[in-house]
CHARMM-style PDB file with segment names, atoms N, HN, CA, C and O in Angstrom:
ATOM      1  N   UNK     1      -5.829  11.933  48.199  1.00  0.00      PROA
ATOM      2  CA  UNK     1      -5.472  12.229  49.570  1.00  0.00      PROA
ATOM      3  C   UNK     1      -6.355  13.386  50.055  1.00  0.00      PROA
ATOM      4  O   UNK     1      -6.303  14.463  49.461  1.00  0.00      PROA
ATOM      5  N   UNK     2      -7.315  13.176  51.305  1.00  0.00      PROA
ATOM      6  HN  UNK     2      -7.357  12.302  51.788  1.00  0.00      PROA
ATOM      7  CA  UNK     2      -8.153  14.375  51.334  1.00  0.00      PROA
ATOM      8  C   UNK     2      -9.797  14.420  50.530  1.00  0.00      PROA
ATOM      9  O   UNK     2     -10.006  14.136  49.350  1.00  0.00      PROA
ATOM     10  N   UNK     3     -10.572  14.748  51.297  1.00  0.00      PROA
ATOM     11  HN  UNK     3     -10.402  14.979  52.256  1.00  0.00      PROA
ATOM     12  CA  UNK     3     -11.777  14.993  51.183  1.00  0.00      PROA
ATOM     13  C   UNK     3     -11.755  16.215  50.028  1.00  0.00      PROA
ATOM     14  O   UNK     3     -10.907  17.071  49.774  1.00  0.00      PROA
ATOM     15  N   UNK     4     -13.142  15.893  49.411  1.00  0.00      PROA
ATOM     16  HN  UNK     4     -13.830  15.197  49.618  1.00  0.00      PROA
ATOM     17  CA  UNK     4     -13.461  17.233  48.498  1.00  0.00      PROA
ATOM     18  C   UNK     4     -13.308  18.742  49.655  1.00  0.00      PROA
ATOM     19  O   UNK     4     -12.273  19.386  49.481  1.00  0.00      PROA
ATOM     20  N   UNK     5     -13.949  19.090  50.387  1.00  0.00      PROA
ATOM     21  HN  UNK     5     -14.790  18.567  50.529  1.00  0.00      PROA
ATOM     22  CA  UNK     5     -13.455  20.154  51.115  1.00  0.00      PROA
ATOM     23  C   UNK     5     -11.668  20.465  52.039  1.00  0.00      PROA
ATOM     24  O   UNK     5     -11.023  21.343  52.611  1.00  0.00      PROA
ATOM     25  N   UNK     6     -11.637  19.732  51.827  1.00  0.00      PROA
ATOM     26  HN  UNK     6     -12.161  19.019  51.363  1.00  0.00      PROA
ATOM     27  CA  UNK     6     -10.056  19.613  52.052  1.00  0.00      PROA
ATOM     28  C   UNK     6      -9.351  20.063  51.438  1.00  0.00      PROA
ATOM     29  O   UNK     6      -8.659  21.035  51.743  1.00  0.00      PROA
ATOM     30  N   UNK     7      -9.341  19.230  49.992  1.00  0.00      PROA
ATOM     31  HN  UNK     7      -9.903  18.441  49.744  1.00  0.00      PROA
ATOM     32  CA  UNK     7      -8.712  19.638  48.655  1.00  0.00      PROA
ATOM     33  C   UNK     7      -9.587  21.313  48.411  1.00  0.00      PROA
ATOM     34  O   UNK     7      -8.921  22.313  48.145  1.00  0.00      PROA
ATOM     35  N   UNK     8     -10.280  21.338  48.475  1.00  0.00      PROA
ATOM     36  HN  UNK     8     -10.821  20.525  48.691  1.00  0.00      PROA
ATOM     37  CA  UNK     8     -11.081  22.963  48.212  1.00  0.00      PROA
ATOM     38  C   UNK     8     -10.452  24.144  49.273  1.00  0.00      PROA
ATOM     39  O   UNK     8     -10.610  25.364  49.210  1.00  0.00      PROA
ATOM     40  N   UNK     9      -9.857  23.527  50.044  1.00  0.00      PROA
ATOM     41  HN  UNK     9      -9.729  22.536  50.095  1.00  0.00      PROA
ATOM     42  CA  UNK     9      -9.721  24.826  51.358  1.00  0.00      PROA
ATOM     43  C   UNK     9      -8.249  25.212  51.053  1.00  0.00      PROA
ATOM     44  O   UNK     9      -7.781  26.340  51.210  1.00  0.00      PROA
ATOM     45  N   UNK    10      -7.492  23.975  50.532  1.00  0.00      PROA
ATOM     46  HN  UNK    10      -7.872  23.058  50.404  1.00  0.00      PROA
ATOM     47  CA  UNK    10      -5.879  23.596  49.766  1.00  0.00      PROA
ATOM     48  C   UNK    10      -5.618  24.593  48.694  1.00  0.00      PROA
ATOM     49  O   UNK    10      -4.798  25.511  48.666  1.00  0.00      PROA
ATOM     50  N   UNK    11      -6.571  24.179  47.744  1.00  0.00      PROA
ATOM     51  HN  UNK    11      -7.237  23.434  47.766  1.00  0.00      PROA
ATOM     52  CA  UNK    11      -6.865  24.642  46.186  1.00  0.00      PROA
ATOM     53  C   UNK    11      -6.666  26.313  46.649  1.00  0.00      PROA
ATOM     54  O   UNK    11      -5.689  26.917  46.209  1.00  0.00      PROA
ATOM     55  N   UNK    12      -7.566  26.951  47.481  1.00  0.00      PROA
ATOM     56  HN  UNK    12      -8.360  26.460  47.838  1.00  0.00      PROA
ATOM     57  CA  UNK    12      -7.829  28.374  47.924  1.00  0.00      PROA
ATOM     58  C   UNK    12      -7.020  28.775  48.576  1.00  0.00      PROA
ATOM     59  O   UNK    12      -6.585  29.809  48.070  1.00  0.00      PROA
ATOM     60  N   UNK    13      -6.381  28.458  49.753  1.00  0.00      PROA
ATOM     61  HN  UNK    13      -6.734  27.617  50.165  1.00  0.00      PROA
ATOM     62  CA  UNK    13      -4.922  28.331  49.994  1.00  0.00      PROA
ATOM     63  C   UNK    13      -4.092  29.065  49.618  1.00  0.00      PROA
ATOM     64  O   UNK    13      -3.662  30.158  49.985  1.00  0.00      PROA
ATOM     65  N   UNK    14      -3.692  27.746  48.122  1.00  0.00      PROA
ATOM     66  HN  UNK    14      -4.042  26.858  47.824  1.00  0.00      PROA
ATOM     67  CA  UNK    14      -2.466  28.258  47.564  1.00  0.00      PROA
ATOM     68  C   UNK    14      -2.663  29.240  46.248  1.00  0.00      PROA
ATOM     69  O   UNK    14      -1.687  29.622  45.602  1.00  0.00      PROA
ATOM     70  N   UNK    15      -3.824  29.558  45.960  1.00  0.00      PROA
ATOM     71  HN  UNK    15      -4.617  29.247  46.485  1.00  0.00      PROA
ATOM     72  CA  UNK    15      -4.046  30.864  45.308  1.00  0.00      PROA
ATOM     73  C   UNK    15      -4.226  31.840  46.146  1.00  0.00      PROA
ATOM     74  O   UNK    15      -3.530  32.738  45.674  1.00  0.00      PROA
ATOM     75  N   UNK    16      -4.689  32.212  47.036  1.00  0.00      PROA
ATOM     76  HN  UNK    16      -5.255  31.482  47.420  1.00  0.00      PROA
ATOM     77  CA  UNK    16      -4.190  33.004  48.477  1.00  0.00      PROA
ATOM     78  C   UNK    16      -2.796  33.496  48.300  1.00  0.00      PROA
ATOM     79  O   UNK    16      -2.399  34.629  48.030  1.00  0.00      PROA
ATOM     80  N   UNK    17      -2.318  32.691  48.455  1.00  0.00      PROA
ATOM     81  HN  UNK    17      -2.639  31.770  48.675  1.00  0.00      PROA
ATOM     82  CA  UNK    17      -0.632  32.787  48.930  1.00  0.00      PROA
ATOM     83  C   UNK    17      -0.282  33.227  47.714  1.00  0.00      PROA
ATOM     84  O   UNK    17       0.023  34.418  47.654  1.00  0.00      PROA
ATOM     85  N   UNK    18      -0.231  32.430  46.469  1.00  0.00      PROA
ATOM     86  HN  UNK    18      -0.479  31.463  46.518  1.00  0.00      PROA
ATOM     87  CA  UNK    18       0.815  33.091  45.332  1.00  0.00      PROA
ATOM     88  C   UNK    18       0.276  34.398  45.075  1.00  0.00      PROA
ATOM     89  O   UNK    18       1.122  35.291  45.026  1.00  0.00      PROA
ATOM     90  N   UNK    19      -1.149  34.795  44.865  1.00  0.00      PROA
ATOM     91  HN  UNK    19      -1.836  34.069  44.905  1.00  0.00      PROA
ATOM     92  CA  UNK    19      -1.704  35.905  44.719  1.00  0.00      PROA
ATOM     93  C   UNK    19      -1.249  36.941  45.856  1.00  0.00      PROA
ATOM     94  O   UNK    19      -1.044  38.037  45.336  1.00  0.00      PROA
ATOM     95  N   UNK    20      -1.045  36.947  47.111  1.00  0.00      PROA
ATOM     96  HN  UNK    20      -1.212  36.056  47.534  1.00  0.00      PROA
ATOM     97  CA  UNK    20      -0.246  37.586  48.061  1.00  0.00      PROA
ATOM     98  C   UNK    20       0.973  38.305  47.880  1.00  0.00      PROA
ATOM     99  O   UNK    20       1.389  39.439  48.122  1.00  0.00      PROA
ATOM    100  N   UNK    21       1.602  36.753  47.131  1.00  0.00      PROA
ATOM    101  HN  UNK    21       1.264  35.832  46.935  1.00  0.00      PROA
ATOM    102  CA  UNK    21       3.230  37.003  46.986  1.00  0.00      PROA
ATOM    103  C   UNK    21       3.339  37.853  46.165  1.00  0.00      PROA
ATOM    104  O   UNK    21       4.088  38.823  46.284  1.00  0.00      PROA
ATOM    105  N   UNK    22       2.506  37.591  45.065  1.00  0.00      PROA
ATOM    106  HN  UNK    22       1.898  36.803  44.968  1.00  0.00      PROA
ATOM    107  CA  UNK    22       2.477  38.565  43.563  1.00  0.00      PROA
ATOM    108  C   UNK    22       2.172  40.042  43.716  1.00  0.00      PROA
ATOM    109  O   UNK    22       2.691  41.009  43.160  1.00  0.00      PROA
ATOM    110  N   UNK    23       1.115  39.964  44.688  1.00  0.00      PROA
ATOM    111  HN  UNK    23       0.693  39.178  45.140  1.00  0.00      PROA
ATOM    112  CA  UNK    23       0.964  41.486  44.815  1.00  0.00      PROA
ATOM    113  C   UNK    23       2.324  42.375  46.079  1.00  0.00      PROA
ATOM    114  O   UNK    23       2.806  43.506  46.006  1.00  0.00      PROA
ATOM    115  N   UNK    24       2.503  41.546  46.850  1.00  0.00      PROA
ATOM    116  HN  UNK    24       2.112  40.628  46.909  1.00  0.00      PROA
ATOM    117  CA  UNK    24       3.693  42.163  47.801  1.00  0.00      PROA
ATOM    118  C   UNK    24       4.697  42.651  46.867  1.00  0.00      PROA
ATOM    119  O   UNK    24       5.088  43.818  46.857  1.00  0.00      PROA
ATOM    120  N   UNK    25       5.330  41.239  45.656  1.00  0.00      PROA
ATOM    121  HN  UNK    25       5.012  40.291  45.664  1.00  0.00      PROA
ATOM    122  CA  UNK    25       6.105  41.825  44.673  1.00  0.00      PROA
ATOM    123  C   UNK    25       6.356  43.129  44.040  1.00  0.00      PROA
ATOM    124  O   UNK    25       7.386  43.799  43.960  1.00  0.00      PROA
ATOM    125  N   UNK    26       4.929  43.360  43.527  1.00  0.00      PROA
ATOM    126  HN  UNK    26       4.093  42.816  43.592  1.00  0.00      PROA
ATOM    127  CA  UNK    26       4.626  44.027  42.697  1.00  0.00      PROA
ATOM    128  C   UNK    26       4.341  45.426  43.359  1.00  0.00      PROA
ATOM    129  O   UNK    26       4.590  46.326  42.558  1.00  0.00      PROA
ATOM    130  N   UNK    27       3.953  45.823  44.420  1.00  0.00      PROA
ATOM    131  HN  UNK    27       3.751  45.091  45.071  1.00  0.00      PROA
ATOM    132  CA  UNK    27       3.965  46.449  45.027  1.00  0.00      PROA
ATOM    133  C   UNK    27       5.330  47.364  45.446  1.00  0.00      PROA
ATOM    134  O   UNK    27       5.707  48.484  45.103  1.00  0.00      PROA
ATOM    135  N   UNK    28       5.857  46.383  46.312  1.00  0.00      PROA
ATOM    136  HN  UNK    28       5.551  45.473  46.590  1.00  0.00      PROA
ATOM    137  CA  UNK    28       7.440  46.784  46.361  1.00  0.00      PROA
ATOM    138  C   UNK    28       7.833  47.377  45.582  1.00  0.00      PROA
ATOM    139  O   UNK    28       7.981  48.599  45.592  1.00  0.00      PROA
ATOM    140  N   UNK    29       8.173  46.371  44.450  1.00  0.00      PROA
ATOM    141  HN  UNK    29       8.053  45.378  44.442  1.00  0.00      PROA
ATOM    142  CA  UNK    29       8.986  47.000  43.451  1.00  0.00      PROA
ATOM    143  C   UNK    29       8.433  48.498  42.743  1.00  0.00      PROA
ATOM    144  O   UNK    29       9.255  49.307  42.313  1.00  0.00      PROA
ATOM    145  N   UNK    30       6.941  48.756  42.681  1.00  0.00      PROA
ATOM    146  HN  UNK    30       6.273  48.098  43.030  1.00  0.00      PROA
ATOM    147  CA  UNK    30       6.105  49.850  42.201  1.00  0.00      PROA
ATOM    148  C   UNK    30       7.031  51.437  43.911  1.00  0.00      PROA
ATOM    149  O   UNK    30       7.398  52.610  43.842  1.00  0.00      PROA
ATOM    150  N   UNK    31       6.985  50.735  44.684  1.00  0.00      PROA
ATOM    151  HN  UNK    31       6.686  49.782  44.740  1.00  0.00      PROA
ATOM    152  CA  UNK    31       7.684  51.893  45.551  1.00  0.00      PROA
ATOM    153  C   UNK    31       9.182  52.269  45.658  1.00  0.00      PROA
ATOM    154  O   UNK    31       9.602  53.231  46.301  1.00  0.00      PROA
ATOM    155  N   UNK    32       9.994  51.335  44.900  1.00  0.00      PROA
ATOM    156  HN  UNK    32       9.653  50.553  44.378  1.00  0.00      PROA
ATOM    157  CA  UNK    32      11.370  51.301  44.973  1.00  0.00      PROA
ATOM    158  C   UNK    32      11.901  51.913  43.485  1.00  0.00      PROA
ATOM    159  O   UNK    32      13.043  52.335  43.303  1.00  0.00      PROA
ATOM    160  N   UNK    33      10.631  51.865  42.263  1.00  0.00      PROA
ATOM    161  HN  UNK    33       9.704  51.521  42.410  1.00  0.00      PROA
ATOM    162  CA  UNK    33      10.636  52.811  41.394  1.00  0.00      PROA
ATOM    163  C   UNK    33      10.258  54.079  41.487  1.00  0.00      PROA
ATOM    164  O   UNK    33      10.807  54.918  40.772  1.00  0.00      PROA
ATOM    165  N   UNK    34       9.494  54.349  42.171  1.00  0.00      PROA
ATOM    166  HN  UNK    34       9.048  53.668  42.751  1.00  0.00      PROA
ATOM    167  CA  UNK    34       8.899  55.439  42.731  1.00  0.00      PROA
ATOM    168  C   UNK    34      10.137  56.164  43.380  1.00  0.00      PROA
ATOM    169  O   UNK    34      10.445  57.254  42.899  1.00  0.00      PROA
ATOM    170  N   UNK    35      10.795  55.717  44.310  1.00  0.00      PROA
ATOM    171  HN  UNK    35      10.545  54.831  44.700  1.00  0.00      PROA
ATOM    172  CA  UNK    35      11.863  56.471  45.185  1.00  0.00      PROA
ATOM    173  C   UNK    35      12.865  56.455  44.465  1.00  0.00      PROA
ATOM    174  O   UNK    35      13.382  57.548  44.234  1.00  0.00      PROA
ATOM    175  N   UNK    36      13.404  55.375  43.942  1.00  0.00      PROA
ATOM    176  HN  UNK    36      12.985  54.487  44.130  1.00  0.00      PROA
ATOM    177  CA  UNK    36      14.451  55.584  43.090  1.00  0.00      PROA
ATOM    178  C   UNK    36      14.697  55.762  41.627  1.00  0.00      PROA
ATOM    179  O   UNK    36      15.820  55.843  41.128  1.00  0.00      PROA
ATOM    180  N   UNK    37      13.538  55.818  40.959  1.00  0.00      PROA
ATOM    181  HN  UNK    37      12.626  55.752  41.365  1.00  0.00      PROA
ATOM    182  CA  UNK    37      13.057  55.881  39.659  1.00  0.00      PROA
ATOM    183  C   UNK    37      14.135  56.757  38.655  1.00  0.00      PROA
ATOM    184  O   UNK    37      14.835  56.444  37.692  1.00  0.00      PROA
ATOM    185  N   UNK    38      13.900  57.944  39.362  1.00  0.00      PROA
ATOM    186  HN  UNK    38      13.332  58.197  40.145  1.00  0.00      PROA
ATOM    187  CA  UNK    38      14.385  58.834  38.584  1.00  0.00      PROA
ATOM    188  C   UNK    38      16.279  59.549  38.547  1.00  0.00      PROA
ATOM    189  O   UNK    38      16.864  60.347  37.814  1.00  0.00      PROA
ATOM    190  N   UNK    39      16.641  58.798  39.647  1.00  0.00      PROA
ATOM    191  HN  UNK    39      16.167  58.149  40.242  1.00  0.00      PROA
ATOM    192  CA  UNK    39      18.063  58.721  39.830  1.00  0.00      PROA
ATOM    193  C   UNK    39      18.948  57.894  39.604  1.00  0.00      PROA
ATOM    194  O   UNK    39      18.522  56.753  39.427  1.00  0.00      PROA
ATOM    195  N   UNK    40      20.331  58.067  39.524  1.00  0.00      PROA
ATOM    196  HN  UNK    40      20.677  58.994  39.668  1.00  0.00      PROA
ATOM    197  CA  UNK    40      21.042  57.119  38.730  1.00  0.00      PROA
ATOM    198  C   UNK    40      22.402  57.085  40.146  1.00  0.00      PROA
ATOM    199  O   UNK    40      23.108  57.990  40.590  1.00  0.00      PROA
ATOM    200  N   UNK    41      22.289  55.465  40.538  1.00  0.00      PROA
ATOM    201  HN  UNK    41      21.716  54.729  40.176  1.00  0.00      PROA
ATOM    202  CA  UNK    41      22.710  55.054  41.965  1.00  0.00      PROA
ATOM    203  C   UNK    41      24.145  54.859  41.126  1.00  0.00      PROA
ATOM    204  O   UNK    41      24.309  54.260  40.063  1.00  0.00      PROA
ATOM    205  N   UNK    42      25.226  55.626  42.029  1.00  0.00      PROA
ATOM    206  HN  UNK    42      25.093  56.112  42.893  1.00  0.00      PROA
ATOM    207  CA  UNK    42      26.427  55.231  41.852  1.00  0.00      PROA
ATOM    208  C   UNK    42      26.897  54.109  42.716  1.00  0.00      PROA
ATOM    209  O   UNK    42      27.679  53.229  42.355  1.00  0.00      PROA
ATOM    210  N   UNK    43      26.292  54.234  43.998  1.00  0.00      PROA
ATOM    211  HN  UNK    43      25.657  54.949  44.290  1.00  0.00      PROA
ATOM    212  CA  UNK    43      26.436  53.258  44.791  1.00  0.00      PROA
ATOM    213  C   UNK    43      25.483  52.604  45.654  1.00  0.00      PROA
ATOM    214  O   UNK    43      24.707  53.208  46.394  1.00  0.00      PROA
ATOM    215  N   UNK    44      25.549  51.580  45.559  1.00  0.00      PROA
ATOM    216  HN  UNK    44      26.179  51.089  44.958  1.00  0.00      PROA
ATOM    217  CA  UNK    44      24.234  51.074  46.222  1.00  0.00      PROA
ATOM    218  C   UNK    44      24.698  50.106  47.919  1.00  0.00      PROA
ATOM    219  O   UNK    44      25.364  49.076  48.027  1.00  0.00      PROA
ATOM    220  N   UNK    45      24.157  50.791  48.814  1.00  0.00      PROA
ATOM    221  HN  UNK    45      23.617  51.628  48.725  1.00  0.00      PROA
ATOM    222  CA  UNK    45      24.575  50.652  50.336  1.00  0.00      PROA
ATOM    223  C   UNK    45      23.669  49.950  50.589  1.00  0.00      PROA
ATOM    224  O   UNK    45      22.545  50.313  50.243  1.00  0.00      PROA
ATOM    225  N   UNK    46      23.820  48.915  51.162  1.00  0.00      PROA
ATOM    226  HN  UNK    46      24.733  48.620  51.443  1.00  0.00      PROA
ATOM    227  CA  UNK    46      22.805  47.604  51.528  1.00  0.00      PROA
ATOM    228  C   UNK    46      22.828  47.671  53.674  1.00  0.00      PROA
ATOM    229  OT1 UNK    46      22.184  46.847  54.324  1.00  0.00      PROA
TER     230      UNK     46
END
């Protein structure tokens, strides 16, 4: 389904995106240790 450049623009795409997601993840979570790292949450307020 799809031309060789098609499938190539697809392929890049969706390593784009998961690579995105992975770093947003990873990120986050690297600042939410950072702020809350060192304290111990009795309660956690959403």
């Amino acid at each position: 389904m799809g031309t060789g450049p098609v499938k190539g623009f697809a392929i890049t795409l969706s390593v784009g995106i998961v690579t995105s997601m992975f770093t947003a993840i990873m990120v986050t979570r690297a600042l939410v240790n950072l702020t809350y790292g060192g304290r111990t949450l009795n309660k956690l307020s959403i």
